[in-house]
N, C-alpha and C positions, 0 to 999 in steps of 0.2 A: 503476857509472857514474862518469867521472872528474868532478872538481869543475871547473865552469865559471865562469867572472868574470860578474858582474851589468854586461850592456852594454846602456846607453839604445839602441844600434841593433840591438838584437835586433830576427830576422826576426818572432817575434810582436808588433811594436809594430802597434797600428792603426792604418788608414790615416788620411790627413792630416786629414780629418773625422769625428770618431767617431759611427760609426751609433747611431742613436734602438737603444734594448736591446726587445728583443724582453719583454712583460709580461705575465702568463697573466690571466683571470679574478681567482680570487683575488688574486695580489699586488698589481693593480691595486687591488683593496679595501684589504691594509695597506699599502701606500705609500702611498693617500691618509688613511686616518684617522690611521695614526702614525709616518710619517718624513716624505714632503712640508712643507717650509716652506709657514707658512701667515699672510696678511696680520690686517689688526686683524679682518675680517668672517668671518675661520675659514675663508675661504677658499686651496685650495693657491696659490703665487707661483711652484711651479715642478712642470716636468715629471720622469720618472724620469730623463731624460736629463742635467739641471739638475743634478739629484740627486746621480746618481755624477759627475759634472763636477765640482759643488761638493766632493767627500770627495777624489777624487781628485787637482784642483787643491792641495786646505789638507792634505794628507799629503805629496804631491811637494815641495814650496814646502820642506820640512826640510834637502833635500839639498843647498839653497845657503850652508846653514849649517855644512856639513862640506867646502864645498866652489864655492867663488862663482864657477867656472865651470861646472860642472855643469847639463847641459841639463836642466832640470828642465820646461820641456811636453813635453821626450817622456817620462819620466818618469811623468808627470802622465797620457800616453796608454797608458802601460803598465798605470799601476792602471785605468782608464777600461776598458781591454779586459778583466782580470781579472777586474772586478767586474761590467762586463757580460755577460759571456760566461758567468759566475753557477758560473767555478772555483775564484771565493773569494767570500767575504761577513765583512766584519769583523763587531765585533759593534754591536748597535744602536745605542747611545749616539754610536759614530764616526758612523753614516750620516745622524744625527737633527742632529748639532751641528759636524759637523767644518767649518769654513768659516762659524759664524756665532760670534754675540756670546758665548753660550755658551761652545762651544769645550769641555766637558767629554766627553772621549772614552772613558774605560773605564767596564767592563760592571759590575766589582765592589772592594771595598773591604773591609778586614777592621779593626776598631775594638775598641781596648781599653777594657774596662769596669774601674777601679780602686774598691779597698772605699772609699772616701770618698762623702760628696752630694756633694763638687763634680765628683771624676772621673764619677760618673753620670753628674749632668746635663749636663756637656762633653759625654758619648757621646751624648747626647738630640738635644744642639745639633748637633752636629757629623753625626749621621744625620740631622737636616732637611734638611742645608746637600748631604748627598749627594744624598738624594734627589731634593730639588728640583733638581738638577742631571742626575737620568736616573741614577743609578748603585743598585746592592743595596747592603746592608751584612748584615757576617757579625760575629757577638758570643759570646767566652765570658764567659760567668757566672760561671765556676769561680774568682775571686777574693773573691767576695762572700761576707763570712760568713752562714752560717746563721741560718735563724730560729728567734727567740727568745735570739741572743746576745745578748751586753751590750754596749751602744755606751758609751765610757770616754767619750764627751764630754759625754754627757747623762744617763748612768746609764740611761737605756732600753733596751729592746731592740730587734734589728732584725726585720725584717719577709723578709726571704729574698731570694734572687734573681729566684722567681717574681714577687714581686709587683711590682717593678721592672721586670720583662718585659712587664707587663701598661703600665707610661707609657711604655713604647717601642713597645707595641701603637698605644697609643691617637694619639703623636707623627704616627704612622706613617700611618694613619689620616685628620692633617690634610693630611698634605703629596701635593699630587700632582707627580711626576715631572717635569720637564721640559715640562709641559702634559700629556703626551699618556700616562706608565704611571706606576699606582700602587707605593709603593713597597713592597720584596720584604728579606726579613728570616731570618739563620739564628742560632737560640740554642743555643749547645752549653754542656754542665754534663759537666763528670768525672763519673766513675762513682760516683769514692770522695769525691764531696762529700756531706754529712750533708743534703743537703735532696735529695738522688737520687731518693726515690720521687714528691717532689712535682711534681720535675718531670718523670717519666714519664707523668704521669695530668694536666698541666698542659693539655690538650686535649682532656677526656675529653668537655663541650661542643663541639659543631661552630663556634660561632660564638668558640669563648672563642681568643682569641691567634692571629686569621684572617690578623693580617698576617707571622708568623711559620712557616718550616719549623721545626722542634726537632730534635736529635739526641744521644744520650749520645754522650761519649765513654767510648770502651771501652780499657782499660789491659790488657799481657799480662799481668798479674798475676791480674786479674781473670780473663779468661778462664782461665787454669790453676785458680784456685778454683773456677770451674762447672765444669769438668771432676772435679775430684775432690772437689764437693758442699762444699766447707768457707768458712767465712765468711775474709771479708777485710777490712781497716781502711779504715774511713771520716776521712776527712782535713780535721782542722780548717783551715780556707784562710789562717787571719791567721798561723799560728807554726806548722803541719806538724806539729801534733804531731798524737796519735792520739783522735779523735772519736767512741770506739763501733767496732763492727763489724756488718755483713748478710751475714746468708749467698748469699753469690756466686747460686748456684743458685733459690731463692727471689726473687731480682733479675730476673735472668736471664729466667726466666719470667713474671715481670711486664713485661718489655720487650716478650716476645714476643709475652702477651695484646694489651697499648695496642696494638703493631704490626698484630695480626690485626682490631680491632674499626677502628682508622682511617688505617691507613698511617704514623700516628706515636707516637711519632718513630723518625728514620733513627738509623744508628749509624754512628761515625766510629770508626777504630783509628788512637789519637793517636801509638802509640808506631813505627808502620810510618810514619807521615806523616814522622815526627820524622829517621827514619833515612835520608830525603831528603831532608832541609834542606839544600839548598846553602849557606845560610851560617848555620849553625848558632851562630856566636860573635854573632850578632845577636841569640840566644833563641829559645827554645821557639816553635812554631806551634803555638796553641790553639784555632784558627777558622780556620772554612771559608765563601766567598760564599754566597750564599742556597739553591745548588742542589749544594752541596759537592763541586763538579769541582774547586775552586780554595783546597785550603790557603794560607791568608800571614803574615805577621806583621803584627803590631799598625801600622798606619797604609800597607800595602802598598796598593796596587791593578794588578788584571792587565788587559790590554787581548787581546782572544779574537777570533779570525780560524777560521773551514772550510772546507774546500777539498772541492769534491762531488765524492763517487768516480761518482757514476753517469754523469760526460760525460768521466771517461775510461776509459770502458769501448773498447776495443781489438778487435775482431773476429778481427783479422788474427795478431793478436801469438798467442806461444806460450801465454801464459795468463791470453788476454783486459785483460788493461790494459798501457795507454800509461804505460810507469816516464818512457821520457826527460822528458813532457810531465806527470807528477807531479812529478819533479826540477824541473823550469825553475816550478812555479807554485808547490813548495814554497821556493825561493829567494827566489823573487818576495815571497810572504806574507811572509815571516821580515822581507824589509827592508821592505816596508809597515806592519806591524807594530812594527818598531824606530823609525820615524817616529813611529808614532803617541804612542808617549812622550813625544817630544820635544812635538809637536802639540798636546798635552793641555792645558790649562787645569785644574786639580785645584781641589779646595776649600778643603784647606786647606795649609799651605806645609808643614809635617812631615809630608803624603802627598806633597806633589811632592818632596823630599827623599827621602824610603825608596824612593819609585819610579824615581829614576832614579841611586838606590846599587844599586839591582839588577839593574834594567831587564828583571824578568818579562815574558814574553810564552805565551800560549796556542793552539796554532795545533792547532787537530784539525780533524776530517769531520764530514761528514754525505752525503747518500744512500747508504749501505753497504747498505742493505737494498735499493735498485733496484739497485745493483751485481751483489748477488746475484742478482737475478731476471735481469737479462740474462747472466750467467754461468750460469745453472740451475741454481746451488748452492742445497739449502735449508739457511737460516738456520740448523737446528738438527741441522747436521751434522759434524764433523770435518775437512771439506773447507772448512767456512766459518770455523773456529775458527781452520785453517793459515792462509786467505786473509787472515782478519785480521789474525793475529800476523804475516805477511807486509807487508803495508800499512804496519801503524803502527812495524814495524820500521824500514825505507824512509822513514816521513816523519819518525821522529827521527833518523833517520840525517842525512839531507839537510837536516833543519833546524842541524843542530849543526854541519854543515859551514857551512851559511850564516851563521850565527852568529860562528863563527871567521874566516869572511871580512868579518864586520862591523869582529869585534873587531881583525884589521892595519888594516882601514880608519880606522873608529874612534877603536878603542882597547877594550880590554876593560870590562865594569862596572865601578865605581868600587870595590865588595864585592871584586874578584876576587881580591885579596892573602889576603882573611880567607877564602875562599870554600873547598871540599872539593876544587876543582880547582888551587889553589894547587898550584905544585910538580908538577905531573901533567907527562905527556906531552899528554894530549888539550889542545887549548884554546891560549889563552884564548879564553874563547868573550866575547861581547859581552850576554848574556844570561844570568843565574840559571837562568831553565828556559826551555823554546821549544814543549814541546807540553800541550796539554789537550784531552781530550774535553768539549767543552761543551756545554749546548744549543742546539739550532739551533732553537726553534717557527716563530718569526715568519722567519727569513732561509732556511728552507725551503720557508716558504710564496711567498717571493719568487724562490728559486732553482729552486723546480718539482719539491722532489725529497723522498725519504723523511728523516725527521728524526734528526740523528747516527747512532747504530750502532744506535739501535732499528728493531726488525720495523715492518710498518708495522700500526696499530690497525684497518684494515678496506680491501678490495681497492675499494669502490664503497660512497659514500653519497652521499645526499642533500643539499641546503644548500637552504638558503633564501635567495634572492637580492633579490624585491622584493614586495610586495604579494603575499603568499600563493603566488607564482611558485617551482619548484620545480626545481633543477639535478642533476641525478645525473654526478657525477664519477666517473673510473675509472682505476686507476692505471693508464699510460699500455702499460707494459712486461706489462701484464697483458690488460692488453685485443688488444695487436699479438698474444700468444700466442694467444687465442682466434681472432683472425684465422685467424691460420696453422692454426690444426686446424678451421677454421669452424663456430665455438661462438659468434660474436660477435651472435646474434640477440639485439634485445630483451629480450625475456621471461627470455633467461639472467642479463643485463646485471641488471633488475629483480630477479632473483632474490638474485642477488650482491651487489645493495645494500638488499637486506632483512637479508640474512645477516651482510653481512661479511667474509664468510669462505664457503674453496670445502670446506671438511675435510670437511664430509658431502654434499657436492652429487655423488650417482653419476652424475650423469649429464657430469660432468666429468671426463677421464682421470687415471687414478692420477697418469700423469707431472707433468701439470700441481700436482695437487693439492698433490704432494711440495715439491714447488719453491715455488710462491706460496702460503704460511702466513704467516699474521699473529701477533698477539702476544698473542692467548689460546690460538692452538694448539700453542703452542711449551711446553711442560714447564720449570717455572719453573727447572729446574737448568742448562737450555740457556741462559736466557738469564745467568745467573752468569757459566758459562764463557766463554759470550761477552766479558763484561765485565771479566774478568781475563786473558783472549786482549790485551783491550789494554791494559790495565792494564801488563802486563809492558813494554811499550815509549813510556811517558808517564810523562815529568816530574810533571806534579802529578796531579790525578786523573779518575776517567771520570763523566761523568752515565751513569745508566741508572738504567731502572725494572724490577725483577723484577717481572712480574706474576702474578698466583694466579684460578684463578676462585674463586667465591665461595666453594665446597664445599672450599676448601684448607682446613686444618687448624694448632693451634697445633703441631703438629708437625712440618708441613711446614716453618711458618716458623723455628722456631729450629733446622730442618736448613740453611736456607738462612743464616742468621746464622753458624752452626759454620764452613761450606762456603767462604764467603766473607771467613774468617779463615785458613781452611787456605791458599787458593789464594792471598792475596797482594792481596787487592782491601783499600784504604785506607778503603772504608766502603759501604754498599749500603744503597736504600730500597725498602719492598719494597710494594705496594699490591694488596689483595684485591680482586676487583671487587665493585661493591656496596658495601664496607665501609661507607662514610657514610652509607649512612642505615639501618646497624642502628643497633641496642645487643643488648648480652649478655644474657643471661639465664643465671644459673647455679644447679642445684639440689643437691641433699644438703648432708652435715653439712659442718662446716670443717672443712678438709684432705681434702675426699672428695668434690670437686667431679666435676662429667658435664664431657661436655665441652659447649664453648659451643653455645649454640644460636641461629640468629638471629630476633629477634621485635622489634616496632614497642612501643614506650614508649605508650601513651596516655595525654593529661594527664587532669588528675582536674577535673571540671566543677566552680570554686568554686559557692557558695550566690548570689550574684546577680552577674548580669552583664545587658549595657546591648546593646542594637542597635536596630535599624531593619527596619521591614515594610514591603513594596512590593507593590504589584498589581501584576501584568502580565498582560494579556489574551492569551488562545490558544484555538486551533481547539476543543478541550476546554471553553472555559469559563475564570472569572477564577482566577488562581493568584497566590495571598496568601505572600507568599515574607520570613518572619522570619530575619536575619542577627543572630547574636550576637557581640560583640566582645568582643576582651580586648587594650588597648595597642593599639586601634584597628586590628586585623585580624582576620577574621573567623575565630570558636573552632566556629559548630553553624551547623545550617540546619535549620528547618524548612518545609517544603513541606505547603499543603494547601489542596483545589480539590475543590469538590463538599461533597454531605452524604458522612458515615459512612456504612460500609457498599457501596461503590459501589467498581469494580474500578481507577477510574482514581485515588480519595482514595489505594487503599490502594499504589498505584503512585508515586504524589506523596509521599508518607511515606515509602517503601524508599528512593527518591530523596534526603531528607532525613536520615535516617540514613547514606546509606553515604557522603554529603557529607561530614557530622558528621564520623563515624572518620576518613575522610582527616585532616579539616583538624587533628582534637583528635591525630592519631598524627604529624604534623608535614611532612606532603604539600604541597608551593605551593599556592599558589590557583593559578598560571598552569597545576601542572599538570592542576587539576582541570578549568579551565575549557577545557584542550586535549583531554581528554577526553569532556568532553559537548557541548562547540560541534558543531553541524555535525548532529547524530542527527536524521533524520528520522522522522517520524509518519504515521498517516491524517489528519491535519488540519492542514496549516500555515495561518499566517494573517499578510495583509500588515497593516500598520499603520504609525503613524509610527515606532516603535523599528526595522523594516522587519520581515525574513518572518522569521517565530518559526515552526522547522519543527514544536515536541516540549514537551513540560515539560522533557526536562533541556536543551534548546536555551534555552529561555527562563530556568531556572536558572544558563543559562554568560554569557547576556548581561549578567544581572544583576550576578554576578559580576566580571566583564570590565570590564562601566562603571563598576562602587563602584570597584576595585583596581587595574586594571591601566595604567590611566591611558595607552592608546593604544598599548601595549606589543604584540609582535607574539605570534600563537599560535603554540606551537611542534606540532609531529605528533603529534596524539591518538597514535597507534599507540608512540612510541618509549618506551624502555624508563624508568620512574620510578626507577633507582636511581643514573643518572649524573646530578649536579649541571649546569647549565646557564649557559651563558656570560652573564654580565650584557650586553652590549652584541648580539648577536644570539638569542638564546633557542636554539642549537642544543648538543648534549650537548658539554659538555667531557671532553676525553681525557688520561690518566692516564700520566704518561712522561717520561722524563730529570727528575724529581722534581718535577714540578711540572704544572698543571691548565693545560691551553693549548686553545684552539678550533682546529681545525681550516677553520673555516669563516671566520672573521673573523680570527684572526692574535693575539685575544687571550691573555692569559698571567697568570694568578695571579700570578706571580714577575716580575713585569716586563719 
C-alpha cells in the first residue's frame, strides 16, 4: 500500500458532534471503578463520552506545538473516533490521567538499582513516586553484590539482592496507584549472579514478594552449558571477576521445577534483547516492565497503544481483512502515540529526559483470537501462525513508515545520530521502536474483544453481577456460529458455560469444535509458535502466557524453555494450571528423585490455640460450633449437636473435620463457606439469623458472619484451585503474565 500523509480532513474524521461510544455490560463496570474521573464523594464527574473527549482533546492539543496553525479539534475528533470506535485503546494510565492534574501517561518504567544504600533507596523512592502516579516499575538486581559480602564502609556484610527485593515488596504494598491500581513490579537477577539459586526459590511462599513478577535472566553462554551438562562462572557483580561456578544443567532444572510448581519465575534472554537495542551506545538493557513485553533502559518509559484486529475483519476482501483500514488506524496510533510523549507529565526529570532522547513507543493488538474465529482459522494451526506473521509484519511495516513521516515532520529522536539506524537507508525514523505486544486486560474488556494474541480462556461463563444475580456471557462470534448451525438452545449455551470449552461436547460439530478452542485446548507448543510468529515482526517484546494443564510435566516445561530460545522469543512465562495451590512432594534418595507429585501441605496443629464457641439453633437441635484461631483466622472446627452415638453428632463431626483439613491445608474460608452455604436438609428452621436450611448451612453462616465481613459468595460449584479476584470474588485468569478478572477488569499487574 502507498504511504499516505496524516490529513486532519480525512474522510474518517467524525461527524461535527461526536456520538456517545457505544459501552457493553462489563466495561461499563471498569470505566466506572477505574478510569472515570471521580469527585471528593467517589463519585464518577464524567461520562465514557467525557472520557475519551477528555484523552482525546489533551493528546491533540500537542500538535500546536509543532505547528500553531494546525487544526487540532479535528484532530482531537480523529482520536475521539478512534478510540471510540474501540480500533485503538492507548494504554491505561493515558485514559485515567490524560487532561487532568496528574497528567502522568505511560504504562511502564524501568529503574536502576545501583550497589550503594543510597542508589537503593533512590529506587525505593523513586518506585513510590511511579507508582503513585499509575505507572509499573521494572528492576535488575544484577548490580547488587551477593550475600554475605563484605561492605568496605562498615566492614559488615551484605544481606543479597533478595532481601532488598522484599523493602520494595513491602514500598510497594504502601502506595496505591493513582487511587484506582496497585502497584505492579518486575525483578530480574542474571543467571551468573552468585545469589541465582536464592532468587529462583525467592517465591517459594505464595504470599512472600506478591507485589513482584521475577524472572532470570538467561545468558547464551549459559544456555550452551545446559546443553552440554558443564558448569559455567558465576560473576562477582562489583569487579567481574569470577565468583565460583553451577553447573548450568543442575540450574536449569531448578528453574524449570520453581517454574512447574508456581509459574515463577519467567525467563528473559538478555543477550537476544541486547541485539535489539536501537541505541545500544546508551548501555546494556537489563530490565523488563512488569509483564516483560517492554525491554528499556535505566530511567526509560514506553507509552502502549492496540489496535483490535477483530473490527477489522473484512468479509469481502480476498483474505478477510481491511489492510487499507489497518494502514490508516496504524498511522493514526503511531502519531497519537508520538503526542503522548510530549503529553506526559513523568516523575522524575531524568525519565522525562531519556524518554524523549528516544521517543519509544508500543503499538500492538489485541482481539487476534476473535479475528480468528470470524476467519475460521483455529488458533492452533499453521494458517493462524502465517495470519499472524502477516499482520504484525503490516503493522511494523506501516508503523515505521509512520514514524519516518513523523521524523521529516518532526525531526527524528534526538538518539538518532547514536542510534543502529544512523547512516542506514531506512529512516530517520522519529521513534527508537514503534511496536509491542502488550497486555490488553482491562482495555479489552472496554474494547469488547479477545485479550492481545491470547486464545480466549473460555467460550461462555458466568459473572456475578449484583446480589447473588447471575450473567452468562458468550463470546459473541461464537454464539452467531451456533446460530447459524441452530445449536444456540439454552441448555447448550449452559452447558458451554459449565465447560468452557466445546473440545469434548459431541454434540457440537467437529467443524465448529476445530475452530473455536480456547487456551487449555491448545497444546502448549502452539501457543509458543504463536508467540514467536510475532515476535519475528516487534520491536521490543510479546506478552503471552504458555499454558500447561496441570498433568504437564517438568519435562514439558523446560522443552518449552529450550523451544523458545531456539525460535527467537526474547523471554516466555509459562503457567500450569492449578499450580498455586499445590506444593511438591518429592520421594527417594538424593539425586534419585520421582517425579513431582501434587499434594496439599497441612499445617501441624501447635499445642494450644485460643477461639470462640457459638450456639446456633436448627431444625436438628442446638449446634455448638468451636472456631479455633491462629493470627486471628480460623486454623479447626469442631462441630457437635446431640448426645454421642446418634447419626446426626456423628454427621456434625465429619462436618467438623473435613472443615478442619480445608482450613489447616490452606483452603479460604470464602471458599469453604461457598461451598456449604445454600445445602438443604429435612429441617430448615426460620429464626432471627433467618432460615438455616442444614448443619453445614448453619456452619457457613457462622463462618460468613465471623470473616467475611459482607463480602459476596462466590459459586459453591467452581473450581478451588484458581485464585479469586479481591474486588469481585470471581476466578482470576492466568495470561499475557499476569492474574487479571475477567469479570471486573481487575489486574495483579496493574
Amino acid at each position: 500500500m502507498s504511504e499516505q500523509s496524516f490529513s486532519p480532513s480525512s474522510p474518517h474524521s467524525p461527524p461535527q458532534d461526536p456520538p456517545a461510544p457505544v459501552v457493553n455490560a462489563n466495561a461499563a463496570i471498569v470505566l466506572g471503578k477505574r478510569y472515570l474521573r471521580k469527585g471528593p464523594d467517589g463519585l464518577p464527574i464524567e461520562d465514557a463520552t467525557g472520557l475519551f473527549w477528555r484523552v482525546a482533546r489533551a493528546i491533540a492539543a500537542i500538535e500546536a506545538t509543532y505547528d500553531e496553525k494546525h487544526d487540532v479539534e479535528a484532530t482531537a475528533r480523529q482520536f475521539y473516533e478512534l478510540m471510540t470506535s474501540y480500533r485503538f485503546l492507548p494504554n491505561s494510565p493515558t485514559l485515567m490521567n490524560a487532561g487532568t492534574p496528574l497528567g502522568q501517561l505511560a504504562a511502564c518504567f524501568v529503574l536502576p538499582v545501583g550497589d550503594s544504600m543510597e542508589e537503593i533507596f533512590d529506587a525505593v523512592k523513586f518506585a513510590a513516586l511511579i507508582h503513585k502516579s499509575g505507572g509499573g516499575t521494572g528492576f535488575s538486581f544484577s548490580r547488587l553484590r551477593a550475600k554475605h559480602s563484605r561492605v568496605g564502609s562498615t566492614g559488615g556484610v551484605a544481606s543479597g539482592p533478595v532481601s532488598f527485593m522484599r523493602i520494595f515488596n513491602t514500598a510497594t504494598e504502601q502506595v496505591k496507584q493513582g487511587g484506582t491500581r496497585r502497584g505492579a513490579n518486575m525483578g530480574i537477577l542474571r543467571v551468573d549472579h552468585p545469589d541465582i539459586k536464592e532468587f529462583i526459590t525467592c517465591k517459594e511462599r505464595e504470599s512472600a514478594l506478591d507485589n513482584f513478577n521475577i524472572s532470570v535472566g538467561l545468558t547464551e553462554k549459559f544456555m550452551q552449558a545446559v546443553d552440554e551438562g558443564r558448569d559455567y562462572d558465576l560473576i562477582d557483580p562489583r569487579d567481574g571477576t569470577s565468583a565460583g561456578t553451577q553447573n548450568a544443567r543442575e540450574l536449569f532444572d531448578l528453574l524449570v521445577r520453581k517454574a512447574w510448581e508456581s509459574g515463577d519465575p519467567g525467563i528473559v534472554f538478555l543477550d537476544r534483547i541486547n541485539r535489539d537495542n536501537p541505541t545500544p551506545a546508551q548501555g546494556e538493557i537489563e530490565s523488563t516492565n512488569p509483564c516483560g513485553e517492554q525491554p528499556l533502559l535505566p530511567y526509560e518509559a514506553c507509552n502502549l497503544g492496540s489496535i483490535n484486529l477483530a473490527l477489522l475483519y473484512a468479509p469481502d476482501s480476498e483474505d478477510g481483512l481491511d489492510w487499507e483500514e489497518l494502514a490508516r488506524v496504524v498511522r493514526l496510533s503511531v502519531r497519537f502515540l508520538d503526542n503522548v510523549i510530549d503529553a506526559s507529565q513523568y516523575p522524575l526529570p531524568v525519565i522525562t529526559e531519556m524518554v524523549r532522547k528516544n521517543r519509544k513507543i508500543g503499538l500492538g493488538i489485541m482481539g487476534f483470537a476473535d479475528l480468528l474465529y470470524r476467519l475460521e482459522i483455529p488458533y492452533d494451526s499453521p494458517e493462524a501462525l502465517a495470519m499472524a506473521g502477516r499482520i504484525m509484519g503490516f503493522v511494523q511495516t506501516e508503523a515505521r513508515r509512520a514514524s519516518a513521516e513523523l521524523a521529516r515532520e518532526r525531526g527524528p529522536f534526538p538518539a538518532y545520530g547514536q542510534s543502529v539506524f544512523a547512516g542506514k537507508k531506512e529512516g530517520p525514523y522519529r521513534n527508537a521502536t514503534t511496536t509491542t505486544i502488550a497486555p490488553t486486560g482491562t482495555l479489552s474488556i472496554i474494547a469488547g474483544c479477545s485479550s492481545g494474541i491470547e486464545p480466549l480462556f473460555a467460550l461462555s461463563f458466568s459473572r456475578n453481577v449484583m446480589d447473588g444475580e447471575r450473567l452468562v456471557e458468550t463470546n459473541p462470534y461464537f454464539q452467531a456460529a451456533l446460530e447459524r448451525s441452530g445449536l444456540a438452545a439454552p441448555e447448550v449455551i449452559a452447558e458451554v458455560a459449565r465447560k468452557g470449552s466445546v473440545a469434548h461436547m459431541e454434540n457440537i460439530p467437529e467443524s465448529l469444535r476445530r475452530v473455536f478452542v480456547t487456551a487449555m485446548d491448545i497444546d502448549p507448543l502452539w501457543h509458543l509458535r504463536m508467540q514467536a510468529a510475532f515476535q519475528r515482526h516487534t520491536d521490543n517484546a510479546v506478552s503471552k502466557t504458555v499454558n500447561l494443564p496441570g498433568t504437564a510435566s517438568l519435562e514439558d516445561i523446560a522443552g518449552i524453555y529450550r523451544m523458545a530460545y531456539e525460535l527467537g522469543c526474547k523471554g516466555v512465562t509459562v503457567y500450569r494450571d492449578g499450580c498455586k495451590s499445590a506444593q511438591v512432594l518429592c520421594t527417594g534418595e538424593a539425586g534419585q528423585e520421582e517425579a513431582p507429585k501434587v499434594a496439599t501441605k497441612v499445617k501441624t496443629r501447635p499445642d494450644v490455640v485460643y477461639g470462640f464457641t457459638q450456639k446456633v439453633k436448627t431444625g436438628l437441635g442446638e449446634l455448638y460450633l468451636t472456631v479455633n484461631e491462629i493470627d486471628g483466622k480460623p486454623f479447626e472446627v469442631f462441630a457437635t449437636i446431640g448426645k454421642s452415638g446418634r447419626s446426626v453428632t456423628a454427621k456434625a463431626e465429619a462436618i467438623g473435620r473435613l472443615v478442619s483439613l480445608a482450613l489447616r491445608s490452606g483452603v479460604d474460608v470464602e471458599d469453604i463457606v461457598g461451598q456449604l452455604k445454600g445445602i438443604g436438609g429435612e429441617n430448615p428452621v426460620f429464626q432471627k439469623k433467618g432460615l438455616l436450611l442444614s448443619i453445614p448451612d448453619a456452619v457457613s453462616w457462622v463462618l460468613e458472619n465471623r470473616y467475611m465481613q459482607g463480602q459476596k459468595i462466590v459459586d459453591g460449584n467452581r473450581s478451588l484451585t484458581h485464585p479469586r479476584c479481591p474486588d469481585c470474588g470471581a476466578d482470576l485468569v492466568f495470561e499475557e503474565g499476569c492474574h487479571i478478572c475477567k469479570s471486573c477488569g481487575y489486574t495483579k499487574c496493574g
